[in-house]
TIDO-786953 format. One record per residue (C-alpha): residue number from 1; residue in three letters; x, y, z. Coordinates in nm, 2 decimals. Last residue first. Layout:
nr; rest; u; v; w
NUM; ALA; X; Y; Z
...
***
This chain:
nr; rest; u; v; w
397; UNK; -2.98; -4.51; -1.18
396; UNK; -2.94; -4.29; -1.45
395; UNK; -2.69; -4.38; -1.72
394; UNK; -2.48; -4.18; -1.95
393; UNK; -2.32; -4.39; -2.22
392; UNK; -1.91; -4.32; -2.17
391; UNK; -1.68; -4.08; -2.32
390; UNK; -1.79; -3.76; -2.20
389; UNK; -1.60; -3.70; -1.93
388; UNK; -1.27; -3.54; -2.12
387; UNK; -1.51; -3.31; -2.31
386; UNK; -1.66; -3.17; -1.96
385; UNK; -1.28; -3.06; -1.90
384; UNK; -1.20; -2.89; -2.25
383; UNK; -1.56; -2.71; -2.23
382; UNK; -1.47; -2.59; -1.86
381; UNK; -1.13; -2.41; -2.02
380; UNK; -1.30; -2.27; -2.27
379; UNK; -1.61; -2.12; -2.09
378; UNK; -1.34; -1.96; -1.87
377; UNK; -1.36; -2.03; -1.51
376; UNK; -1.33; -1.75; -1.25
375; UNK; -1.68; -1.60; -1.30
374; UNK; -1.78; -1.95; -1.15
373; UNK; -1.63; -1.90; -0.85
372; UNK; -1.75; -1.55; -0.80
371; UNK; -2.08; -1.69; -0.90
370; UNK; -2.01; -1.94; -0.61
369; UNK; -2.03; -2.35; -0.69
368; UNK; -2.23; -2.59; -0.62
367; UNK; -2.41; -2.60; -0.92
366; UNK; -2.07; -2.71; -1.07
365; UNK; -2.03; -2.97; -0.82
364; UNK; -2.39; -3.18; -0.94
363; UNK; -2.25; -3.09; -1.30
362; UNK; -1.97; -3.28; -1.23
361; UNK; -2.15; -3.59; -1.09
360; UNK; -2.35; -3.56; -1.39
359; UNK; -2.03; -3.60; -1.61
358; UNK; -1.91; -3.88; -1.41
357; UNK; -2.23; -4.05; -1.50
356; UNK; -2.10; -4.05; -1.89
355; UNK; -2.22; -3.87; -2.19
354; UNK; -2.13; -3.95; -2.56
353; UNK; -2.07; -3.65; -2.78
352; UNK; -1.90; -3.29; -2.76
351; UNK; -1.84; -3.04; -3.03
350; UNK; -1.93; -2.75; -2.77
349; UNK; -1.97; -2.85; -2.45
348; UNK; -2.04; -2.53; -2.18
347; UNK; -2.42; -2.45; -2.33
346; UNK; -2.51; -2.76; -2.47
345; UNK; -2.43; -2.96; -2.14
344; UNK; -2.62; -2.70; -1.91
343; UNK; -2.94; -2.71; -2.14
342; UNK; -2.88; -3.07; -2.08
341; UNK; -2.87; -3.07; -1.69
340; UNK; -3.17; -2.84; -1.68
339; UNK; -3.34; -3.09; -1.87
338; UNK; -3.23; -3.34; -1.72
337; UNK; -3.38; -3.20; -1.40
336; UNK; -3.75; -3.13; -1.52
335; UNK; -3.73; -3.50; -1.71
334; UNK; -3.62; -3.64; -1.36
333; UNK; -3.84; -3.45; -1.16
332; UNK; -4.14; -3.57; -1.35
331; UNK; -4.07; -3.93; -1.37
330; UNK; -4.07; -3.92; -0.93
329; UNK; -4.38; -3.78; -0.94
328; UNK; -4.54; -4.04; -1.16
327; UNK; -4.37; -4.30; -0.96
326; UNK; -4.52; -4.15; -0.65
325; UNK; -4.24; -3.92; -0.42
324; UNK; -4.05; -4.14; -0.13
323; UNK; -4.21; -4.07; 0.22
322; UNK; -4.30; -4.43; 0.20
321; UNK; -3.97; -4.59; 0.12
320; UNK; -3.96; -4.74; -0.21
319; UNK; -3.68; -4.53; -0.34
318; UNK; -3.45; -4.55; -0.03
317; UNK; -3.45; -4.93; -0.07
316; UNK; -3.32; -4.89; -0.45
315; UNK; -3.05; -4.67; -0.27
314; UNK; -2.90; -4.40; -0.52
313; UNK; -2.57; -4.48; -0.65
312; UNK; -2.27; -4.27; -0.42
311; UNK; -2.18; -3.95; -0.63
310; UNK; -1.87; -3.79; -0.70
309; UNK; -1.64; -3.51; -0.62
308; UNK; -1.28; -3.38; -0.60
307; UNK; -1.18; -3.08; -0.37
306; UNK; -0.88; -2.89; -0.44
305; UNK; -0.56; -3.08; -0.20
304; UNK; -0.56; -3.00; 0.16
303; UNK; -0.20; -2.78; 0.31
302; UNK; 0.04; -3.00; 0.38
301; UNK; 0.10; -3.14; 0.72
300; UNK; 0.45; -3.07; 0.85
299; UNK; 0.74; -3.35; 0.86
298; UNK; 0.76; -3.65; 1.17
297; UNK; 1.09; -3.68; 1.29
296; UNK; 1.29; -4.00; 1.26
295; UNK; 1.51; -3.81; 0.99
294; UNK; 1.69; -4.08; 0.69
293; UNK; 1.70; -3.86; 0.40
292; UNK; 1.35; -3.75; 0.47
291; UNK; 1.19; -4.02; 0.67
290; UNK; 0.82; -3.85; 0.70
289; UNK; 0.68; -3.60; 0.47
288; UNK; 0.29; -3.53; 0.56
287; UNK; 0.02; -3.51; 0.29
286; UNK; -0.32; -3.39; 0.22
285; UNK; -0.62; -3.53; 0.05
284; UNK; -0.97; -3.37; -0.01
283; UNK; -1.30; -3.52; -0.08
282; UNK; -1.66; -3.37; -0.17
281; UNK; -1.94; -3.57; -0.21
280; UNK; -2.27; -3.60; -0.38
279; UNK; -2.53; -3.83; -0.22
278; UNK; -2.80; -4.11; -0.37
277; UNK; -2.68; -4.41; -0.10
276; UNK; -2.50; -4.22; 0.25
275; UNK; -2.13; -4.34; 0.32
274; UNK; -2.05; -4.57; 0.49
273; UNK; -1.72; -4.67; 0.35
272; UNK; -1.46; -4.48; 0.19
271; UNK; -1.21; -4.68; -0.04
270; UNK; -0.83; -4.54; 0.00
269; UNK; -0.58; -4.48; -0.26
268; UNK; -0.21; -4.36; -0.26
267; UNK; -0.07; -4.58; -0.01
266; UNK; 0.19; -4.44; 0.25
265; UNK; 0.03; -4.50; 0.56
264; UNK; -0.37; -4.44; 0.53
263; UNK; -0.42; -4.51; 0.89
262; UNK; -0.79; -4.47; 0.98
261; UNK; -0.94; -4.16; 1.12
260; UNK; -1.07; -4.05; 0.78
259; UNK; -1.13; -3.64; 0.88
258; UNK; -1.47; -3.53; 0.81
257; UNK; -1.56; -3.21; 0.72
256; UNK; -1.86; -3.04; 0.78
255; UNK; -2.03; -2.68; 0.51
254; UNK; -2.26; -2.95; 0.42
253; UNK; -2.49; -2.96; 0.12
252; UNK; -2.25; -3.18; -0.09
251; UNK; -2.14; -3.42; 0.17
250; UNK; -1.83; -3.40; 0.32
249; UNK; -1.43; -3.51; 0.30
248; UNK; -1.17; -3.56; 0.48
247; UNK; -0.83; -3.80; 0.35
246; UNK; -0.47; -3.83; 0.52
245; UNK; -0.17; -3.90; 0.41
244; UNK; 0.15; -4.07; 0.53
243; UNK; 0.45; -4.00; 0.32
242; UNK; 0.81; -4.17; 0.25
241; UNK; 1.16; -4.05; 0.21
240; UNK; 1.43; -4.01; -0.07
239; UNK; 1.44; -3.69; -0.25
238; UNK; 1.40; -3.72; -0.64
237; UNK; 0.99; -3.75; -0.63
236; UNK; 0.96; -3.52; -0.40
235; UNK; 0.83; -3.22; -0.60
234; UNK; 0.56; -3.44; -0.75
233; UNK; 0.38; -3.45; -0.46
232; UNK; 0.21; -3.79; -0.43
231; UNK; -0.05; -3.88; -0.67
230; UNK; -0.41; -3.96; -0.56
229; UNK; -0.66; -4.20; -0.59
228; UNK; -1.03; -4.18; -0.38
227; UNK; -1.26; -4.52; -0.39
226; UNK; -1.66; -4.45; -0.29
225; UNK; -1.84; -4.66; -0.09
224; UNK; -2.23; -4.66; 0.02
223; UNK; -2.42; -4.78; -0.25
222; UNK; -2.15; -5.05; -0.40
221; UNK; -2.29; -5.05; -0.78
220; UNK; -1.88; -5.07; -0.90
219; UNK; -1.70; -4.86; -0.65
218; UNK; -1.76; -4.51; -0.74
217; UNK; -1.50; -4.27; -0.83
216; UNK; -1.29; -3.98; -0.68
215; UNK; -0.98; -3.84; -0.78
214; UNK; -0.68; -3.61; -0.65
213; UNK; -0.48; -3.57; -0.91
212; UNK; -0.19; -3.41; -0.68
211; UNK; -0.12; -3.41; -0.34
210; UNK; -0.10; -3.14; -0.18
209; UNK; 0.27; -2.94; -0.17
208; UNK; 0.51; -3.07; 0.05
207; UNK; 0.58; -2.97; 0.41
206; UNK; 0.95; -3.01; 0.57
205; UNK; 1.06; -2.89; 0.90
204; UNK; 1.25; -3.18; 1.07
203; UNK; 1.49; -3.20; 0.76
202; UNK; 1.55; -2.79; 0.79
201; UNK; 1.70; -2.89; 1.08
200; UNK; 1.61; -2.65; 1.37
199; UNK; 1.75; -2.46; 1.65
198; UNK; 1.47; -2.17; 1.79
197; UNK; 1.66; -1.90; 1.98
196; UNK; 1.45; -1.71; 2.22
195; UNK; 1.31; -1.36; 2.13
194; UNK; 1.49; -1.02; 2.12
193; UNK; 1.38; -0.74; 2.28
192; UNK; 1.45; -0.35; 2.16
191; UNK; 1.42; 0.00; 2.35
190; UNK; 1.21; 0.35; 2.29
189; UNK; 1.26; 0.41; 1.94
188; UNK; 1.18; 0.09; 1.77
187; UNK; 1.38; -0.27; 1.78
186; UNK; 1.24; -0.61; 1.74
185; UNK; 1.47; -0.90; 1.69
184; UNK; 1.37; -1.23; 1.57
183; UNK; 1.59; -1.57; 1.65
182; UNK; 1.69; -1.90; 1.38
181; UNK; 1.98; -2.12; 1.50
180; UNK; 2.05; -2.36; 1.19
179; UNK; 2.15; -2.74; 1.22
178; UNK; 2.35; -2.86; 0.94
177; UNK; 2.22; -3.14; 0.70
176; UNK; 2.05; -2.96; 0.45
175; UNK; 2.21; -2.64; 0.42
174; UNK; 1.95; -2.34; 0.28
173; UNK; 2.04; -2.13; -0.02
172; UNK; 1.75; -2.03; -0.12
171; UNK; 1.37; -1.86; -0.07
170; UNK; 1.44; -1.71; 0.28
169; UNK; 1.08; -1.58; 0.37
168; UNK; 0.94; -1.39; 0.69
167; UNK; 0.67; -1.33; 0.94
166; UNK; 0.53; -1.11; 1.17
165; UNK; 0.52; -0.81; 1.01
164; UNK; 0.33; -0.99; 0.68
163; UNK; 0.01; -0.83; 0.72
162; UNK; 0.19; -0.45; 0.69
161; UNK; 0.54; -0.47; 0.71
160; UNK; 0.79; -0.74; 0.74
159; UNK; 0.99; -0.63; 0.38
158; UNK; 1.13; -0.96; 0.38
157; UNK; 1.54; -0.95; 0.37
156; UNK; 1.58; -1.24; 0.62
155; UNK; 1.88; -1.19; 0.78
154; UNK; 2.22; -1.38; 0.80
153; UNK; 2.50; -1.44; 1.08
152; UNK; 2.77; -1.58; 0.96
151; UNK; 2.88; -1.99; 0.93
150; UNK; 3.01; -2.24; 1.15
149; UNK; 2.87; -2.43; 1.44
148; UNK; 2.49; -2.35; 1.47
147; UNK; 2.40; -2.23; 1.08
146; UNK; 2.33; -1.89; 1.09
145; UNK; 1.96; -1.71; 1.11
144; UNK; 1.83; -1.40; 1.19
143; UNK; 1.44; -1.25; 1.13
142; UNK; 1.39; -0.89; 1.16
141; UNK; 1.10; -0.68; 1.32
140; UNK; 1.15; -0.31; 1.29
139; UNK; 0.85; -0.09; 1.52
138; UNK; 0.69; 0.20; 1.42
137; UNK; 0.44; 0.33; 1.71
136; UNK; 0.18; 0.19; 1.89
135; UNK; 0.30; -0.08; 2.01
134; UNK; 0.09; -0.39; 1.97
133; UNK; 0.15; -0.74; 2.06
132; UNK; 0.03; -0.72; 2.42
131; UNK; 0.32; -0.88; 2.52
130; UNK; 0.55; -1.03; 2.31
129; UNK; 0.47; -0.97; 1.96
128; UNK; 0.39; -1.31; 1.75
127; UNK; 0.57; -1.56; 1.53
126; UNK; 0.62; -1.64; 1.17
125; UNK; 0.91; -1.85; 0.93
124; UNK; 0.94; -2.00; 0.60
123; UNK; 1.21; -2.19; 0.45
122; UNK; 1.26; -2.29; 0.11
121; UNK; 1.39; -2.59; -0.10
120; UNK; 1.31; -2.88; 0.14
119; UNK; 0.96; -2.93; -0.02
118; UNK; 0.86; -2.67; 0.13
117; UNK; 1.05; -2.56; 0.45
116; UNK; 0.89; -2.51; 0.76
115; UNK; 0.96; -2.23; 1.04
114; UNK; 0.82; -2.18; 1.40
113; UNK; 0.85; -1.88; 1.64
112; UNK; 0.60; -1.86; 1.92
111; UNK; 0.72; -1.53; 2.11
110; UNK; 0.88; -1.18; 2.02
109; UNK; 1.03; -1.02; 2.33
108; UNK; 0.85; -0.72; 2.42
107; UNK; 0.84; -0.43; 2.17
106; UNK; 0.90; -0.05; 2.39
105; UNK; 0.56; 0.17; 2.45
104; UNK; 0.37; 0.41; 2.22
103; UNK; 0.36; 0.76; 2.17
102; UNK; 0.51; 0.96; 1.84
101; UNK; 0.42; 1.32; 1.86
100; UNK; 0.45; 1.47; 1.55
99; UNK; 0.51; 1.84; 1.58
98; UNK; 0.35; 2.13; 1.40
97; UNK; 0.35; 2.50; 1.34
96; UNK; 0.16; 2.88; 1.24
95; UNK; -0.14; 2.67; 1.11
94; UNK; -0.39; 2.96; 1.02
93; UNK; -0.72; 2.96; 1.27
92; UNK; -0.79; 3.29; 1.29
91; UNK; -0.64; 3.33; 1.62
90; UNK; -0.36; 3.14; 1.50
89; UNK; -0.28; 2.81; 1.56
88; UNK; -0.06; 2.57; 1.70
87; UNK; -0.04; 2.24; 1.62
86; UNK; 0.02; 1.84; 1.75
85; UNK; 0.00; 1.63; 1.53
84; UNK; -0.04; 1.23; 1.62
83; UNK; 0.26; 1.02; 1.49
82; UNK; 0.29; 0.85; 1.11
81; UNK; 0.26; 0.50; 1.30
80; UNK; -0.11; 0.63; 1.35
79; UNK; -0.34; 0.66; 1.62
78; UNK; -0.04; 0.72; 1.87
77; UNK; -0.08; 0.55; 2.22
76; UNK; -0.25; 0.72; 2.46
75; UNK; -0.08; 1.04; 2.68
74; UNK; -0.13; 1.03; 3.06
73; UNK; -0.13; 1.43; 3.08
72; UNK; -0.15; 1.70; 2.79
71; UNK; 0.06; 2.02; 2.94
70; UNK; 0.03; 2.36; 2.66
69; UNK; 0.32; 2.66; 2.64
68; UNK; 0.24; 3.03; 2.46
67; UNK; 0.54; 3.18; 2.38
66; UNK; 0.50; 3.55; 2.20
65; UNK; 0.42; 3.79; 2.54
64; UNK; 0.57; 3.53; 2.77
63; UNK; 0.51; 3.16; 2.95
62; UNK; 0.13; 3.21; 2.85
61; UNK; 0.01; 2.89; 2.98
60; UNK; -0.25; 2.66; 2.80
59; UNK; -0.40; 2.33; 2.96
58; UNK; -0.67; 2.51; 3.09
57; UNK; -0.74; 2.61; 2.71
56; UNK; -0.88; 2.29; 2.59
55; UNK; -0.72; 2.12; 2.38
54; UNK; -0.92; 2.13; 2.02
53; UNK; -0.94; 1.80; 1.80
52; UNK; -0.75; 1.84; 1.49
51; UNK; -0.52; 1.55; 1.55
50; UNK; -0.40; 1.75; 1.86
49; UNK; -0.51; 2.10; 1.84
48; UNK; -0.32; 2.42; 2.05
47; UNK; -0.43; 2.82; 2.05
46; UNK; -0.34; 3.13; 1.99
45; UNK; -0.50; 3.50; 2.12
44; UNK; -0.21; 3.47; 2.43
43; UNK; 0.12; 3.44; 2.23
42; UNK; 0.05; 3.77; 2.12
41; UNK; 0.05; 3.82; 1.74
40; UNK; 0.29; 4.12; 1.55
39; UNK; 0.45; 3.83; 1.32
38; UNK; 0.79; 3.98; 1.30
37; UNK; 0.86; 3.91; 1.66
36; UNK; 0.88; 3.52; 1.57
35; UNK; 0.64; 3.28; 1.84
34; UNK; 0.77; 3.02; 2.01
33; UNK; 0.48; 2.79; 2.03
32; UNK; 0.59; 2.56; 2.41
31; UNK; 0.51; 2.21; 2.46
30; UNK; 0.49; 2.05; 2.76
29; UNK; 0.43; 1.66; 2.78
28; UNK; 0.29; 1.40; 3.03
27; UNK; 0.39; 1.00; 3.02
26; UNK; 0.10; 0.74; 3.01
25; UNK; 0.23; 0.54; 2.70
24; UNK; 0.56; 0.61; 2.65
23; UNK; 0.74; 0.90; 2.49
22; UNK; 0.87; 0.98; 2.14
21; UNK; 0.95; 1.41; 2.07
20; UNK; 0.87; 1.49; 1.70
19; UNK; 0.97; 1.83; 1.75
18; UNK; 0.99; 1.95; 2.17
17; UNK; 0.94; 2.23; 2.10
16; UNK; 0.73; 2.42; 1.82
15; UNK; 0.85; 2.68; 1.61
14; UNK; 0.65; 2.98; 1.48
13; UNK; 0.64; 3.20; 1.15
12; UNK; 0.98; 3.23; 0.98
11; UNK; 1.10; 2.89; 1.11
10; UNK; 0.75; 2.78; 1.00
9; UNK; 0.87; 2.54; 0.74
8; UNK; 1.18; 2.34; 0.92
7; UNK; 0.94; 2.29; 1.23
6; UNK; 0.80; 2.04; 1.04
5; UNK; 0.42; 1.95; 1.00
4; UNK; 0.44; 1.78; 0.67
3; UNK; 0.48; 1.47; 0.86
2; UNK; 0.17; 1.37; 0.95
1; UNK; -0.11; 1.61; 0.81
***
């Protein structure tokens, strides 16, 4: 019912008081049904609901012939930011009024601010309730920010509501060399808080996008290496600083990453050693601005590029082990799976010729892949890329 409960439409009927009252958590309320002569009822035949749940009539008190009052004790917080309804009835059951009771408890002082900026041409910012976080009834967060010396006081003008309450966006306008003082206030009906100033240079706070053209190839007939080349973010090409980067990856039936320990620096190509002979893998790269425009502090970590994949060569030693299928067996799988692998060729590379082992490698991922996934990709679109592979003689090792 929410809101469509106001006293303003049963003036002729019935009234309820307190309307729309807002207490804390725990608190006790009397209400009273005033009822209007005209009506003919006695206040003592009606009787109270709260979110359509009966209260039980021990609670009731017949103040006079048309008032009938009801006491609820150590109230919970609202169900819904809308407020819980509290009615009065008729013997028959008609609705004769409402009241939205809105029961919650003051915010706390927001805690764990922290902001980035991507690519220097944003900021971004999110932190948590104080407290127990939730309040149980509507409650305003907003963001401020003004530069530390000189300058107004701004807000963020995010609509912080539903998953997004807790954070906020400023998408322009930022100084790059001044200092900002960034705070969030929380306000609702029964008090405010206002959490710690965070001072920042937007400098300290930078992310980049992923890396780009993230690839992955084999390293001549090397069993158990595979080289990965990147591009760095083309966004910060024009602002003067450097990158370290860092490279995970896992094998094709694995759900584990692996994070490269070693330090990549700044280069934008690493081999990977040690890996297992005869095995698809998946690679990502990610990036971290350091020494923009001259800051000693470390940037953010960028979010992990799309996976790339590729194959090690199979191990000549792993195919004369012991629990390695007979020769005859081993002839049989491969004609059962290239034929698969050409049914798949014909049916997503139209006009296509020439085959290479990267291709395989990609049809390897493609079986990986979700139907949801899958669903995503036009036929068009995945004809164009398997056409781009196919310009090598396809070998089988």
């Amino acid at each position: 019912m929410g809101r469509l409960l106001k006293h303003r439409q049963f003036t002729h009927v019935a009234v309820i008081s307190p309307q729309d009252p807002v207490l804390r958590i725990g608190s006790s309320l009397t209400a009273t049904c005033s009822l209007s002569p005209e009506l003919g009822l006695q206040a003592s035949t009606l009787y109270w609901t709260l979110n359509g749940m009966c209260l039980s009539s021990s609670s009731y008190s017949v103040v006079s012939p048309d008032v009938l009052s009801v006491t609820i004790h150590n109230l919970n917080g609202s169900r819904q930011q809308s407020g819980d309804n509290l009615v009065c009835h008729g013997a028959d059951g008609h609705v004769l009024a409402g009241s939205c009771l809105y029961v919650g408890m003051p915010p706390e002082k927001p805690v764990n601010l922290t902001c980035w900026s991507r690519n220097t041409k944003d900021l971004s910012c999110k932190w948590s309730p104080g407290g127990r976080g939730e309040t149980h009834i509507r409650t305003k967060y907003t963001l401020k920010y003004k530069l530390r010396w000189y300058g107004r006081e701004k807000e963020c003008e995010n609509d912080s509501t539903g998953k997004q309450r807790y954070s906020c966006h400023v998408p322009r306008n930022l100084a790059l060399f001044t200092p900002y003082e960034i705070w969030v206030e929380a306000a609702n009906q029964l008090g405010s808080a206002t959490s710690d100033i965070t001072t920042l240079d937007i400098l300290d706070v930078v992310t980049t996008d992923p890396p780009a053209n993230v690839q992955v190839s084999r390293v001549g007939d090397l069993e158990d290496q595979l080289t990965v080349r990147w591009a760095s973010p083309p966004e910060l090409k024009d602002i003067l600083f450097q990158a370290k980067y860092q490279i995970r990856y896992r094998l094709e039936d694995s759900t584990e990453w692996k994070v490269v320990v070693d330090d990549i620096g700044n280069q934008t190509s690493c081999r990977l050693a040690g890996l297992r002979p005869g095995t698809v893998y998946f690679v990502q790269v990610r990036c971290n601005p350091v020494g923009i425009y001259g800051s000693r502090k470390p940037g953010i970590w960028s979010d992990w590029s799309h996976p790339a994949a590729a194959s090690t060569p199979s191990s000549e030693r792993l195919q004369s082990s012991s629990c390695d299928p007979k020769p005859g067996e081993q002839n049989s799988t491969l004609r059962r799976e290239l034929k698969q692998f050409f049914g798949w060729v014909r049916k997503h590379a139209y006009g296509c010729s020439g085959m290479s082992i990267k291709l395989y490698d990609q049809w390897r991922v493609w079986l990986q892949k979700t139907q949801k996934t899958r669903n995503q990709v036009g036929k068009q679109n995945l004809s164009l890329s398997l056409c781009s592979l196919m310009h090598s003689v396809f070998i089988i090792s």
